[in-house]
C-alpha positions as CSV (number, residue, x, y, z in Angstrom):
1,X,0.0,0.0,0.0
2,X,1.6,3.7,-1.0
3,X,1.7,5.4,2.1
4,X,0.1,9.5,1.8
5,X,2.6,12.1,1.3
6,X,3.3,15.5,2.3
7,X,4.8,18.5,1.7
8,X,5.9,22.0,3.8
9,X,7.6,24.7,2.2
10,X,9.2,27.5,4.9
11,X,9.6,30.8,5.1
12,X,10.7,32.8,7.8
13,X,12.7,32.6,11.4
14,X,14.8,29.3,13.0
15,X,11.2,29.1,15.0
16,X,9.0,28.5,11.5
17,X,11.9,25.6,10.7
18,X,11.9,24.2,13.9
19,X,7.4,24.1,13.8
20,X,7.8,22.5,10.3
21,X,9.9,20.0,12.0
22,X,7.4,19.4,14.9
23,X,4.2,19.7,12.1
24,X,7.0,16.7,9.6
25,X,7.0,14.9,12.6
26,X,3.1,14.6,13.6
27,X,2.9,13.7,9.7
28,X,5.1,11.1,10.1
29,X,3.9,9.6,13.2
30,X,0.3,9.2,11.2
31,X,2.7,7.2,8.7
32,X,2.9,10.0,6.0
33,X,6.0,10.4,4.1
34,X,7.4,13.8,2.7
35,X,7.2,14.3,-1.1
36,X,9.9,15.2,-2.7
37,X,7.6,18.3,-4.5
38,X,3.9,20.1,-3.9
39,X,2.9,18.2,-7.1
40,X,3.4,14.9,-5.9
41,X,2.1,15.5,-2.0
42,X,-1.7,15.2,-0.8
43,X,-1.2,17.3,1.8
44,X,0.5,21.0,1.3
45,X,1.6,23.3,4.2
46,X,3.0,26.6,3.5
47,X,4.0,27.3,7.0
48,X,4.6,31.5,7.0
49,X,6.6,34.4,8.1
50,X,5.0,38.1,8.4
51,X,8.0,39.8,9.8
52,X,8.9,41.7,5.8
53,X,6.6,42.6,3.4
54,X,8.2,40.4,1.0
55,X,8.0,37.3,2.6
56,X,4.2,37.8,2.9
57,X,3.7,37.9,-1.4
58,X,5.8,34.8,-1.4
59,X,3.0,32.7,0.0
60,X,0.4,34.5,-2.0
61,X,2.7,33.5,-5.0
62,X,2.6,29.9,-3.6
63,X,-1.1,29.6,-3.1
64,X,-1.5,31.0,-6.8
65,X,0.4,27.6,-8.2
66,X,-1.0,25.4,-6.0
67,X,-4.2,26.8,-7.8
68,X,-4.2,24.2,-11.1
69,X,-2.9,21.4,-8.6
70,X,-5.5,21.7,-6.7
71,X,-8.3,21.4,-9.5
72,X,-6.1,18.5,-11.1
73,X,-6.5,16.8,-7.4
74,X,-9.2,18.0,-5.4
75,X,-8.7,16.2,-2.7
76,X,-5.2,17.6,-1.8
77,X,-5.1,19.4,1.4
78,X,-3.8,22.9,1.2
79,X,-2.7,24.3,4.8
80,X,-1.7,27.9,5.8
81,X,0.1,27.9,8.8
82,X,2.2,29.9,11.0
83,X,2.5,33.7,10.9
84,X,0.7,34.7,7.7
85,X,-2.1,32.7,8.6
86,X,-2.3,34.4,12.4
87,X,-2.4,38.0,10.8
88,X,-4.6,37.4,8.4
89,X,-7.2,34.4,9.6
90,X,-10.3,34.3,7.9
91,X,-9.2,36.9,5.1
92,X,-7.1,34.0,3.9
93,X,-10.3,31.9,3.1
94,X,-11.9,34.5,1.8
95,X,-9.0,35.4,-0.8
96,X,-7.8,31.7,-1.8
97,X,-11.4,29.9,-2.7
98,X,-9.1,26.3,-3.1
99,X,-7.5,26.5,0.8
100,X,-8.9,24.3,3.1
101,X,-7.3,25.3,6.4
102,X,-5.4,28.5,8.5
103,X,-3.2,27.1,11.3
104,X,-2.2,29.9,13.5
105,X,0.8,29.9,15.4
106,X,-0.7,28.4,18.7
107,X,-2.5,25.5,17.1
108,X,0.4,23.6,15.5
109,X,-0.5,20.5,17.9
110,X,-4.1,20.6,16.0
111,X,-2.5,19.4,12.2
112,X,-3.6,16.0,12.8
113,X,-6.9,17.1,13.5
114,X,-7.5,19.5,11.3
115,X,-6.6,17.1,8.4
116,X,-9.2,14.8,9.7
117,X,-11.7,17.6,9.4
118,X,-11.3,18.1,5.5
119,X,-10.5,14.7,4.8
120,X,-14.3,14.7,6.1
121,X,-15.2,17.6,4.2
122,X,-17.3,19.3,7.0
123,X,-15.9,22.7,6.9
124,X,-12.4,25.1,5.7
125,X,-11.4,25.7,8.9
126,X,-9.6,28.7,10.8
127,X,-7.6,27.9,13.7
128,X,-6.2,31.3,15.0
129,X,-6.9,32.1,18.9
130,X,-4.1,32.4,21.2
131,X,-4.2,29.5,24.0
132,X,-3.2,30.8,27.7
133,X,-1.0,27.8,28.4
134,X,2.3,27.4,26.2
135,X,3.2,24.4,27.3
136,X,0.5,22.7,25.1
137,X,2.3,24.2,22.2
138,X,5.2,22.2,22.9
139,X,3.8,18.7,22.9
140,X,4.8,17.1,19.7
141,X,8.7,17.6,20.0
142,X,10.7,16.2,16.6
143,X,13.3,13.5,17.7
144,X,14.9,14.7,15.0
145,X,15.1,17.3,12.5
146,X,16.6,17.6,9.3
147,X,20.0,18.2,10.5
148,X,21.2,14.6,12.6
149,X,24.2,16.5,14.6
150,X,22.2,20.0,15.3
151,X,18.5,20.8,16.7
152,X,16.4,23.6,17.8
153,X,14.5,23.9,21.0
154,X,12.2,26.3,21.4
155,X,12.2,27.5,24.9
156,X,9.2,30.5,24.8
157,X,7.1,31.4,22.8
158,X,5.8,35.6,21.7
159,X,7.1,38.7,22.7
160,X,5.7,41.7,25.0
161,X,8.2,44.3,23.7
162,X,5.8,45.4,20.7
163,X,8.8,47.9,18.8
164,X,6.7,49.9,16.4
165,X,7.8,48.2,13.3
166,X,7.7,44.7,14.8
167,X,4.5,42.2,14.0
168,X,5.3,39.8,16.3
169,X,3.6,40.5,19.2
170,X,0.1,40.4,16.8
171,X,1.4,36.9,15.1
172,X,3.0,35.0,18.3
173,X,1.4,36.5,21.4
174,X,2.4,37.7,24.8
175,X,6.0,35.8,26.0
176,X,5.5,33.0,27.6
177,X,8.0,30.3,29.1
178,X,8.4,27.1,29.0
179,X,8.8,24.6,32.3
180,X,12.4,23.7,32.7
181,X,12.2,20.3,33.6
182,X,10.6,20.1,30.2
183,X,13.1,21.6,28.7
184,X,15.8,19.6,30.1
185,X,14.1,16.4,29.0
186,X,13.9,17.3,25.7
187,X,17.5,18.3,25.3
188,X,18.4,15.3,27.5
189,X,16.6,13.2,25.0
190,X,17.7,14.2,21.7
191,X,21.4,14.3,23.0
192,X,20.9,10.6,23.3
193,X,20.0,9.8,19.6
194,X,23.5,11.7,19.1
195,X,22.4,15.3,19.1
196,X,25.4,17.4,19.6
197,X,24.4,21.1,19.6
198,X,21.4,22.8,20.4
199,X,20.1,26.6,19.3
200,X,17.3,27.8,22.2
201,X,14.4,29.3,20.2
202,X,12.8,32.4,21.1
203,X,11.7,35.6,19.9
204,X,13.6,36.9,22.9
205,X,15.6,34.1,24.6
206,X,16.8,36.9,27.7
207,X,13.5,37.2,29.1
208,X,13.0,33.3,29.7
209,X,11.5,32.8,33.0
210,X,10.1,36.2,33.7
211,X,6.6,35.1,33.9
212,X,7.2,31.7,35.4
213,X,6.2,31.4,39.1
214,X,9.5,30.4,40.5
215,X,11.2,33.0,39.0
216,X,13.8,31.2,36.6
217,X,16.2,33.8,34.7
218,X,17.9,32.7,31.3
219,X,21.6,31.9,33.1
220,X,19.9,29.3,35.2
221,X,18.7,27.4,31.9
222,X,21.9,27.6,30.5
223,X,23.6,26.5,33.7
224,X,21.3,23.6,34.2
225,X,22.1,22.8,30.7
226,X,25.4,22.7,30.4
227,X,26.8,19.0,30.8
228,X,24.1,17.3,29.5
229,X,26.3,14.1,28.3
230,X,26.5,13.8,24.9
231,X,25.8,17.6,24.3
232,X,28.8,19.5,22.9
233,X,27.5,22.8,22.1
234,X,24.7,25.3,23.2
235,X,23.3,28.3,21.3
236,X,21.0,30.7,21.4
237,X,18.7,33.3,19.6
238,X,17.0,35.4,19.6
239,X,18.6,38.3,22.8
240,X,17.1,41.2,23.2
241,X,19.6,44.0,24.7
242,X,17.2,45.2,27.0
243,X,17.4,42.1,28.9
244,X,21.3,41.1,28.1
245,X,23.1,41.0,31.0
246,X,26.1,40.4,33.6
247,X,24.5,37.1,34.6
248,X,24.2,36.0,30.8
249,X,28.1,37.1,29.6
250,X,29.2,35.1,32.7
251,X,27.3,32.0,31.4
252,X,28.8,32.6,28.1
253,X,32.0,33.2,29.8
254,X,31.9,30.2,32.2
255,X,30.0,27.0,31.1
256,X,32.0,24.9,28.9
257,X,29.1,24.2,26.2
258,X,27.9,27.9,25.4
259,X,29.6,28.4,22.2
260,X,31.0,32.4,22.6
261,X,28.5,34.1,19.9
262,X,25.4,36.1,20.5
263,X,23.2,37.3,18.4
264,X,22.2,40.7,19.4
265,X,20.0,43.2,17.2
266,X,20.4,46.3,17.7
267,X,18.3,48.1,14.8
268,X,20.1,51.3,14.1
269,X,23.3,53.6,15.4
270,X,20.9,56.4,16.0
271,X,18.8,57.3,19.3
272,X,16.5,59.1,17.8
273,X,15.8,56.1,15.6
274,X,16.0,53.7,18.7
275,X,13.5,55.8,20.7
276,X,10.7,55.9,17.9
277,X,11.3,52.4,17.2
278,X,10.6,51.4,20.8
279,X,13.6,49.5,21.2
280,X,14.2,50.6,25.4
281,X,17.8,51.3,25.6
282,X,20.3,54.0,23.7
283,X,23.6,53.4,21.4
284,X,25.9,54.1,24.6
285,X,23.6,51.3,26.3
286,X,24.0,49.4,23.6
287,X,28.1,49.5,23.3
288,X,28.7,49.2,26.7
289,X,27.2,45.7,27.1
290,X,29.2,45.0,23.9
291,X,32.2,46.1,25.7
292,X,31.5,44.5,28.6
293,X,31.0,40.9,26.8
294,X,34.4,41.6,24.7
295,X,36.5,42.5,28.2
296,X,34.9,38.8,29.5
297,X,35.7,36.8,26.0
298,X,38.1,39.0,23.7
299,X,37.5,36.7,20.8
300,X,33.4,36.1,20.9
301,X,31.6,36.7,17.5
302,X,29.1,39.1,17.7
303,X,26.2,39.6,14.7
304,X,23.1,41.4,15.1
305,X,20.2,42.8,12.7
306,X,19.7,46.7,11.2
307,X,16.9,48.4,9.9
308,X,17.7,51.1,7.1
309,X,14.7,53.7,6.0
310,X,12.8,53.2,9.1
311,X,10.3,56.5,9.3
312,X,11.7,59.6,9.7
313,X,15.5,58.4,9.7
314,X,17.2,61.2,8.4
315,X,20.8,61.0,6.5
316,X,22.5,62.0,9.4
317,X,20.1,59.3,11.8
318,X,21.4,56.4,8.7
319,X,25.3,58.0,9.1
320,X,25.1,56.9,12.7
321,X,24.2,53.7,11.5
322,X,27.3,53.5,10.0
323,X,29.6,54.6,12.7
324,X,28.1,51.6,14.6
325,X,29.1,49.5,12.2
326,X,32.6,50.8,12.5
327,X,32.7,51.1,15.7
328,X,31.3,47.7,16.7
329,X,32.8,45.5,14.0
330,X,30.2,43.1,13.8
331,X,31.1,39.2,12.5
332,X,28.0,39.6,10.6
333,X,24.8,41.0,9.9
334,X,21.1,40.9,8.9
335,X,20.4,44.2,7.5
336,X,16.5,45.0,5.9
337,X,15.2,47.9,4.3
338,X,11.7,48.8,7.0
339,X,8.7,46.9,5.6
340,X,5.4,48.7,7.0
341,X,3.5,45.7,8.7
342,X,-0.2,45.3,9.4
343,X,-1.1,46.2,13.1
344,X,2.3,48.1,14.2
345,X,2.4,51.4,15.2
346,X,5.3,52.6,12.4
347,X,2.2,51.9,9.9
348,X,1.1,55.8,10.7
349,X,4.0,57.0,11.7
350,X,4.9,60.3,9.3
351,X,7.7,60.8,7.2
352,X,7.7,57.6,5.4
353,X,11.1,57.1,2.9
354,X,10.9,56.7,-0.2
355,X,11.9,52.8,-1.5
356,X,14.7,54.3,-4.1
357,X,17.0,56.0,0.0
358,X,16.1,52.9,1.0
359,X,17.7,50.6,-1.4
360,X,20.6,52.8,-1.3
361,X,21.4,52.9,2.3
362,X,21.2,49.4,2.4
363,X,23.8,48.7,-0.2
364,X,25.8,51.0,1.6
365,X,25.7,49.4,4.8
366,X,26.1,46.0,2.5
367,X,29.4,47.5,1.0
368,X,30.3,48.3,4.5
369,X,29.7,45.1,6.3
370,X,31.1,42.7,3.5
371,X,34.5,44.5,3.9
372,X,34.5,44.0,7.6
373,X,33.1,40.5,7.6
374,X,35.7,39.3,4.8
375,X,38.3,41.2,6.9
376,X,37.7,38.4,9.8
377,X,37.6,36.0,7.7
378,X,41.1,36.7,6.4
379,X,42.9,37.6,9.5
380,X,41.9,33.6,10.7
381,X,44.1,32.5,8.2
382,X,46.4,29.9,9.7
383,X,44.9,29.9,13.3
384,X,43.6,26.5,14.7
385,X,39.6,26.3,15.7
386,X,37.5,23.5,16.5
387,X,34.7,23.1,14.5
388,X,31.3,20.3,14.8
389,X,31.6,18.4,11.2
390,X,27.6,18.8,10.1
391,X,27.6,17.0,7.1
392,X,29.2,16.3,3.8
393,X,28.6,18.3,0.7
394,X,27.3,16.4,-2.4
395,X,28.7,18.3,-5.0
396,X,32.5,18.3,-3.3
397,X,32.4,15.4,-0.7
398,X,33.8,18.7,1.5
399,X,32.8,17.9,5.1
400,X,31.6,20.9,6.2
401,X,31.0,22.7,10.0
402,X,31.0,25.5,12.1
403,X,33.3,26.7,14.8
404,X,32.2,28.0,17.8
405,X,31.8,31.5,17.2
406,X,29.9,30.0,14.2
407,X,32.0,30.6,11.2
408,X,31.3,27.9,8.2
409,X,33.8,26.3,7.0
410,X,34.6,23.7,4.8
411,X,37.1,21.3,5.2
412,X,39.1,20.1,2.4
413,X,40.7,17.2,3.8
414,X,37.1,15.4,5.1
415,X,38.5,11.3,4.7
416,X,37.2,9.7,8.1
417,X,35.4,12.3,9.7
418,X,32.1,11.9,10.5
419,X,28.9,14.3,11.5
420,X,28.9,14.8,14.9
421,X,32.8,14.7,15.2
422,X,34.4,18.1,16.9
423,X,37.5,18.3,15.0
424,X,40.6,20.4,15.2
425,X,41.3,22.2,11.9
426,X,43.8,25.0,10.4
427,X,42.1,27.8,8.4
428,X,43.7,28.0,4.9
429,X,41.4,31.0,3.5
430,X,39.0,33.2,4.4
431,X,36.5,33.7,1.6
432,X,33.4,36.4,1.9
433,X,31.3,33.9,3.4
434,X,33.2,30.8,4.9
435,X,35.9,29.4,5.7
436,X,38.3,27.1,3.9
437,X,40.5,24.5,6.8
438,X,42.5,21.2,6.4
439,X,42.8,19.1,10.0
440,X,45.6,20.4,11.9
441,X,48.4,17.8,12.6
């Protein structure tokens, strides 16, 4: 008997991978199997991402080819889940005659459900509320995901900052935290089918524990993590400044298994900016925790996210920008031009810029940060790191990983090393993007 297939295509955050793994993994346990392509699968998820304008029209795009598929199969299942589906709800129906189902963000744990619901053909169906308790969120847990050496584990869920440009809040809900002991088990567990690093999910991973009753703070997860046999590495993303800490940079500084990088946004170089887009703390703020975390590990990789065009940022608001790209010397970074998004207060702010300053102050701060990021890069050359082998690439056989401060790199030496080995290697080149190593003797 041919077992039913599926398919999810992604967009979006390491949280909308990691659900797709949990929603594979609910599939899978019905004894589905994942299709190699949308044409061949009878049930499609696009699971969605609202943060950029952009990333919205791709799923409109999608729904508009899964069109002819589904009048050449009607009984195909098409799902919207995730962000997308939260914002917009019942408009979704309303605009895409041939969907069946919304999945909000909250209602992941309902797939198996929902599918039994249009399988009956009683109803499209909108699933879109927020629940009170996260924990029932977290249920269905993937012991695996695509990756057999790496895993996410999503630790909270939403965010109670609401910056003025940020959708978030509206898609994901208020922050709540996860249980610990819940936690724990789950990294406990997938360290024993040979997990070796994990990335803690979160729209703002320093505010764990805030709202729990016993009063856990973000260090005391990571300290009751560390150790964990079989785990070799520990991640996290996404930090907030706001809530960055002494207590955090002595984790990072202290337990053996944090891996010395961070993550940590910071949106723009100018107050002014800062203060209208709600983000609680000033440039000086800002640099001295920076500071602070570079006097505790000199050689920590720091990347965060920027915003260019937000409204009302003014040449001399983007030239700060700049300088704190200068100043700061960032690994890496995300940098967007400011999509207006449904719900968030920037929407009516005045002084809206005009798309041609934006694309240019973004490739200015691209030109910037590609000359400072290839610059690290280069200056590894010949130093030893230890990097987790990941995988092998089919097109080279390279075995490729990341060292701790999480720099790719692909090793051109790879015969008998295995994913899941930490191996000690001796950068040969820095290229724009990676890293090139053979073992070191």
């Amino acid at each position: 008997m041919t077992r039913r297939t599926y398919y999810i295509e992604t967009y979006g955050c390491q949280m909308n991978e990691h659900d797709s793994e949990k929603m594979a993994a609910m599939l899978d346990k019905l004894g589905m199997s994942a299709a190699s392509a949308p044409d061949t699968a009878e049930v499609l998820i696009i699971n969605t991402c609202s943060i950029r304008e952009k990333a919205e029209h791709k799923v409109y795009s999608a729904l508009g080819k899964f069109k002819s598929l589904k009048t050449r199969k009607p009984d195909t299942a098409i799902i919207v889940a995730g962000c997308v589906a939260q914002q917009e709800k019942n408009k979704l129906l309303k605009k895409v005659p041939h969907l069946d189902a919304v999945l909000g963000t909250h209602h992941i744990s309902e797939l198996p459900r929902i599918l039994d619901k249009i399988r009956a053909k009683k109803s499209r169906i909108t699933s879109t509320d927020f629940v009170e308790d996260v924990q029932s969120l977290h249920m269905v847990a993937p012991l695996k995901g695509a990756n057999p050496v790496c895993s996410f584990v999503t630790i909270m869920q939403g965010c109670s900052n609401f910056c003025t440009y940020c959708v978030v809040p509206f898609t994901r809900g208020p922050e709540q935290s996860r249980h610990m002991d819940e936690i724990l088990e789950e990294v406990t567990r997938l360290a024993g089918t040979g997990i070796r690093e994990i990335t803690l999910l979160g729209q703002n991973v320093n505010a764990y524990g805030k709202d729990l009753a016993r009063g856990y703070a973000f260090a005391d997860l990571l300290r009751h993590l560390d150790g964990i046999p079989g785990l070799a590495r520990i991640r996290f993303t996404t930090s907030h400044p706001r809530d960055f800490d002494d207590s955090i940079i002595a984790a990072m500084t202290n337990l053996e298994t944090v891996c010395e990088h961070i993550h940590l946004p910071l949106q723009s170089g100018s107050d002014s900016v800062l203060s209208a887009m709600h983000r609680g703390y000033s440039f000086a703020e800002y640099l001295a925790k920076v500071d602070s975390l570079r006097d505790s590990i000199p050689h920590v990789a720091i990347t965060t996210d920027m915003i260019v065009g937000f409204p009302g940022e003014t040449e001399a608001d983007f030239m700060k920008t700049l300088e704190a790209l200068e100043r700061i010397r960032f690994d890496q970074i995300f940098s967007f031009k400011y999509s207006a998004r449904p719900s968030t207060a920037a929407q009516s702010m005045p002084d809206h810029i005009p798309e041609s300053v934006k694309i240019e102050r973004l490739s200015r701060v691209h030109e910037l940060q590609d000359q400072i990021t290839e610059q690290y890069h280069r200056s590894a050359e010949g130093s030893v790191e230890e990097i987790l082998a990941e995988g092998i690439r089919p097109q080279s056989s390279q075995v490729f990983g990341r060292t701790r401060t999480n720099k790719i790199v692909n090793l051109e030496d790879p015969d008998l090393i295995c994913p899941g080995e930490l191996v000690r290697v001796r950068i040969t080149e820095g290229l724009k993007h990676s890293l090139r190593a053979v073992r070191a003797v």
